[in-house]
C-alpha positions in Angstrom: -8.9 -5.3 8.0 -8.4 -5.5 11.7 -6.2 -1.9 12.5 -6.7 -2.6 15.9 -4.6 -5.1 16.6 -1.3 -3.5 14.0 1.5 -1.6 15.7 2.0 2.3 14.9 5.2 0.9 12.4 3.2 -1.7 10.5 0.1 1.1 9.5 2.6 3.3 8.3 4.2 0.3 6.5 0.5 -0.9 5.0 0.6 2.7 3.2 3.6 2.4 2.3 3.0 -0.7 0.5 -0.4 1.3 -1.1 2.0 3.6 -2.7 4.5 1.4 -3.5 1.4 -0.4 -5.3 0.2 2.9 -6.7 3.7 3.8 -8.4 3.7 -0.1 -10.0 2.8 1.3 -13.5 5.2 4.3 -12.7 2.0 6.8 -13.2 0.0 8.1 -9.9 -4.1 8.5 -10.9 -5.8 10.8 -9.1 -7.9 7.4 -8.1 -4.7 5.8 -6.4 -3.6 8.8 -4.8 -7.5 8.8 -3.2 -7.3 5.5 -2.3 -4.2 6.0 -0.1 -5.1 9.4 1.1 -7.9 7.2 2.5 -5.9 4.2 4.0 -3.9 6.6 5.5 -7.2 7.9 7.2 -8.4 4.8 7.9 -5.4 3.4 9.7 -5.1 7.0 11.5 -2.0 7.9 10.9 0.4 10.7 13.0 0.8 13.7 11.0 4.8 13.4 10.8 3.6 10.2 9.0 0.8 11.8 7.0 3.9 14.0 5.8 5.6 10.8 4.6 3.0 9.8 2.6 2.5 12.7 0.8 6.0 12.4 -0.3 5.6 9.0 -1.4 3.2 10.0 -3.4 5.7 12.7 -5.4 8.3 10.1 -5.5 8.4 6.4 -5.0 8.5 5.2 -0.9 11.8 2.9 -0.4 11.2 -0.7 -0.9 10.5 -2.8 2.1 11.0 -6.4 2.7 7.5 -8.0 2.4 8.5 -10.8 4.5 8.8 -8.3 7.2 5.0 -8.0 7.3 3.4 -9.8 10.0 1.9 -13.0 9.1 -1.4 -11.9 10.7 -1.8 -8.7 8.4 -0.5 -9.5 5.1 -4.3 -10.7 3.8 -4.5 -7.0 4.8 -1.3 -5.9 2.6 -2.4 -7.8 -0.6 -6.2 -6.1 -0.1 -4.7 -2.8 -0.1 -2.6 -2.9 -3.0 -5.5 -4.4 -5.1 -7.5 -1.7 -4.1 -4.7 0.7 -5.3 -4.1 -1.2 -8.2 -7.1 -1.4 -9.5 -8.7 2.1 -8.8 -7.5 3.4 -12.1 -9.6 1.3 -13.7 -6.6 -1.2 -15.5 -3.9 -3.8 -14.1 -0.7 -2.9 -16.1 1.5 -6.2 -16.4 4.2 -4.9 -13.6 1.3 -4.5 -11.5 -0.1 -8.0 -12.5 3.6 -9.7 -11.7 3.5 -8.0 -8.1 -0.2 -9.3 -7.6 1.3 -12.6 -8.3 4.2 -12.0 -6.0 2.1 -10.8 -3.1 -0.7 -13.6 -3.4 2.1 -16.1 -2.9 2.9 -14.5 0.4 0.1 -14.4 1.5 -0.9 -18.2 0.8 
């Protein structure tokens, strides 16, 4: 994942998407909420922004328009939400669908 080449709005938007992917099976894991918490970190996000995602992870971000990810970072956006997905340990079927949903995107 190349973070140095994303604007300030498309990190915040890439955990977004993580906890829009972690709430998929309507249940946050410790895991998921690890795995964003570390996204989060990786991507160096503001604090006001930090905030955000803590909130997201009580109750579900607001939806975005995934075609409203740059072309050049949604390989990025479909590796983060696998790695949310999956860090329970199980791909639920709604999770499975949006998997689907985001590989054709990406292709």
């Amino acid at each position: 994942m190349n973070i140095a080449t994303m604007t300030p709005e498309t990190r915040k938007k890439l955990v977004q998407m993580a906890c829009i992917a972690a709430w998929a099976d309507l249940e946050i894991h410790d895991s998921e909420r690890g795995v964003v918490y570390d996204l989060a970190t990786q991507l160096a996000l503001p604090g006001d922004d930090l905030a955000d995602v803590g909130e997201w992870l009580t109750s579900p971000p607001p939806d975005f328009d995934p075609y409203s990810i740059p072309d050049e970072h949604r390989a990025a956006f479909l590796e983060a939400f696998l790695e949310v997905v999956t860090a329970d340990g199980r791909i639920d079927p709604e999770e499975s669908e949006t998997i689907r949903l985001l590989r054709e995107l990406v292709i």
